[in-house]
Phi, psi and omega in degrees: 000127176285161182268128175300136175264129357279169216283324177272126168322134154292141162249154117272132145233129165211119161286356168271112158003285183326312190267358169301296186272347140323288153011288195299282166323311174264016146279326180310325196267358141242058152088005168280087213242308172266138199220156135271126181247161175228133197268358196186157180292333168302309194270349162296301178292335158313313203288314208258015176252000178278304172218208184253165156228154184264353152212167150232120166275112184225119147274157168304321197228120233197112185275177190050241196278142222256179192280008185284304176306310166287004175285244140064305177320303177309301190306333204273299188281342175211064192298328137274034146301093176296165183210122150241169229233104234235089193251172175293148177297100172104008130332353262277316202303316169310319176287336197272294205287334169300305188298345185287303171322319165136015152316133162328297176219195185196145188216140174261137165275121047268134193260134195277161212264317178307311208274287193338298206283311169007258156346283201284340171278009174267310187291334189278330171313281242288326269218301193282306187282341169300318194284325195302312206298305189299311187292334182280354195249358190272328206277327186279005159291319179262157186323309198173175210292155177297323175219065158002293193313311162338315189244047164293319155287018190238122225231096177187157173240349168351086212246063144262313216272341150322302215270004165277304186308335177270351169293287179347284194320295169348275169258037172301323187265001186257150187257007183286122169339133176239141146268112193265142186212127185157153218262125183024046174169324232279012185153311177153150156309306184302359184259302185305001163259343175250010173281326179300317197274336200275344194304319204079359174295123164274005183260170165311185179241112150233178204216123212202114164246111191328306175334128184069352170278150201250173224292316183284322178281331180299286160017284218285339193290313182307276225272331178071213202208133165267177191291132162063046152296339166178152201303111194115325203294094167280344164237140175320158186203118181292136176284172177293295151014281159323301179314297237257350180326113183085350187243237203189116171237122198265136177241098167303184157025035164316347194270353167275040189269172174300193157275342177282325177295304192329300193286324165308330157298303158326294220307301208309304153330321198260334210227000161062030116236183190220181164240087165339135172284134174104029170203176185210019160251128172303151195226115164317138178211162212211018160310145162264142191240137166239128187268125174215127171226153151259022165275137157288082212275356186281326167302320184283345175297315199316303233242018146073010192270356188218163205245123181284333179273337183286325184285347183278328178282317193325286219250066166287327157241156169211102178267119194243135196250130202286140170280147161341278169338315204271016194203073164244046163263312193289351185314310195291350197260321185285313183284340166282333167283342180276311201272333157306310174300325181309319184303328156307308179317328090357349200032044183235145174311133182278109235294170198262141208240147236244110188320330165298346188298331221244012174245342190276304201289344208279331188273015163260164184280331177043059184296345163306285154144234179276340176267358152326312194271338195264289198290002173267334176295354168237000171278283181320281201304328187299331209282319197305148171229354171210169188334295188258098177345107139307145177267352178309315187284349171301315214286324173295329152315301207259350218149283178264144177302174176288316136356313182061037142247156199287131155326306199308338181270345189254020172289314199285329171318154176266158186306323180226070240145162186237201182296313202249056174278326175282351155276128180252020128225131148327150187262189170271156187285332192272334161308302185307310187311323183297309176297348180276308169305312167334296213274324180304305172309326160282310178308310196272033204353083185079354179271135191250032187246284192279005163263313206282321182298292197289356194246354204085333189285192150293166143303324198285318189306334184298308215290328206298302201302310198279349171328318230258330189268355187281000000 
């Protein structure tokens, strides 16, 4: 069952039934599904001392307390609630003082159904960035997220990657679109499950990846179909939409949609519904949608391949997720979290793993990112035969010959030539050697195992060479 939107209630107060469930009806039918009504101004102040609301629709005239008197209430005890406020036709005077008073709006009665969803949806904006603005400043006072478990999978001690989990939290209860932005491997889905869990959301997670659908399976995958929408649909077929109804529907690799989705995907932001194919009755939803990409999509705006009004809807939040290389504190945690799951995966024991690896992996760039790095620990675990991990298949993986010298140095040769054809004196071999060791040791920071590797030799030979020079 999906969960009524917004996570906080609409009140109503009216005392007439009729205009309550007018009321009640054309918010539902754009997807404002939770509402409470109240038949009088006594039982709305009972209601708002019980709990919150994210609006109040209050009429004015009233028997007992009157709605004025419950503006008045509202403002002193729950100052940031809007209330718009439903006066008599030609009231004009009444409407001045409220709003002078500190109402949101005003609806003259009979209330147009058009003016009403208006309104209460400027408030529920309001309403949703005053909690966002508060919840962000709450977040950056505190240490670290408020609920860790969310961010369980996500394997870092980081603390830039701290300081994206607590912005999450921030707008986690909020229904504005979020953008994950970051490069091939780095994650992530996983930040969109856990933008899901911090949401308060009862519906689902679905996860749907966009890349290669051409303008009609994109449609049909979001939005679905009803019978004889088009030669086959012999039965209705739900879209991913429907599924995600209360939940979170995560749109992977968004920067390849057509340009025909692109505009379909707006319409569907803007306006919070859709059309399923083969019908023209529109339907609501009160999905939260999370956005992904490794496109550069402010470029591709530039370069007319992506809708500049759509990218403005993306990234009403914008989360950007750090490549490896730039949290590679984080290696020993992640590669220690890898050779367990592999080892499970695999049923083989875990293998005993060699303090060089995680000084051998810090000089790569790893453009994969963490699943660059998760597969080469089950490739090296599928591989292993004895107690103790060989590092061959990282070196091989990374790069370096078996050999242990780097492609990278004979790359750098000139076309008719070697490294030092552009020197007109040669250096001496015990100069060179020195610089070399010099140079293998800063890469390897300071481990003379994986330097002694890169340079070719032993370790003892390694040990011999700096003996001789000290």
């Amino acid at each position: 069952m999906s969960s009524p939107l917004p996570l906080q209630p609409v009140l109503v107060v009216d005392d007439e039934a009729a205009i309550r469930s007018t009321v009640k009806a054309a918010l539902r039918i754009e997807g404002i599904t939770n509402i409470v009504e109240c038949p009088d101004g006594d039982a709305a102040a009972r209601a708002l001392r019980e709990g919150s609301f994210s609006t109040v629709v209050l009429d004015l005239m009233m028997p007992g307390m009157t709605g004025i008197d419950l503006l008045h209430l509202i403002l002193e005890e729950s100052p940031g609630t809007p209330v718009i406020v439903a006066t008599g036709t030609g009231d004009l005077e009444t409407a001045v003082h409220c709003m002078k008073a500190g109402a949101f709006d005003y609806l003259s009665k009979p209330i147009d159904r058009t003016r009403l969803v208006t309104s209460v949806r400027h408030a529920l904006s309001k309403w949703e960035t005053d909690r966002e603005v508060t919840s962000l400043s709450e977040s950056i006072l505190a240490p670290g997220p408020a609920n860790p478990a969310a961010f369980d999978d996500i394997i870092t001690a980081d603390p830039g990657m701290q300081a994206i989990f607590k912005y999450i939290e921030a707008i986690g209860p909020t229904s504005l679109p979020v953008l994950l932005t970051g490069e091939t491997g780095s994650g992530k889905e996983l930040f969109a499950r856990a933008i899901h869990k911090v949401s308060g959301r009862s519906g689902g997670f679905v996860a749907v990846n966009v890349a290669g659908l051409e303008d009609t399976l994109f449609s049909d995958t979001l939005f679905g179909h009803v019978k004889g929408a088009y030669t086959g649909a012999e039965s209705a077929r739900e879209g991913v939409i429907a599924k995600a109804e209360g939940g979170t529907l995560f749109l992977d690799e968004i920067g390849d949609l057509a340009p025909e989705s692109q505009i379909k995907l707006l319409r569907l932001l803007q306006e919070r519904e859709y059309n399923p194919l083969g019908t023209d009755r529109p339907r609501p939803t009160n999905a939260r949608f999370v956005f992904a990409t490794n496109l550069d999509v402010a470029r591709a705006t530039g370069e007319g391949k992506f809708r500049k009004d759509l990218l403005y809807r993306l990234k009403s939040h914008h989360v950007r997720i750090p490549p490896l290389r730039s949290r590679s504190g984080d290696l020993p945690l992640l590669i220690d979290h890898f050779f367990d799951k592999a080892a499970k995966a695999v049923g083989k024991a875990r293998p005993t793993v060699p303090p060089e690896l995680v000084t051998l992996l810090r000089s790569h760039p790893f453009p994969g990112n963490v699943r660059e790095l998760e597969g080469m620990v089950f490739d090296a675990v599928v591989r292993h035969t004895s107690r103790t991990l060989s590092l061959q298949s990282f070196r091989d993986a990374i790069g370096l010959p078996a050999d242990g010298r780097s492609e990278a140095l004979r790359s750098d040769a000139t076309a008719d030539g070697t490294l030092f054809s552009g020197l007109e004196t040669l250096p001496t071999l015990k100069d060179t050697a020195a610089l070399l060791i010099e140079e293998a040791l800063r890469r390897a920071g300071g481990n003379q195992s994986v330097a002694a590797h890169s340079l070719g030799i032993t370790r003892t030979a390694l040990n011999r060479r700096l003996n001789r020079n000290a």
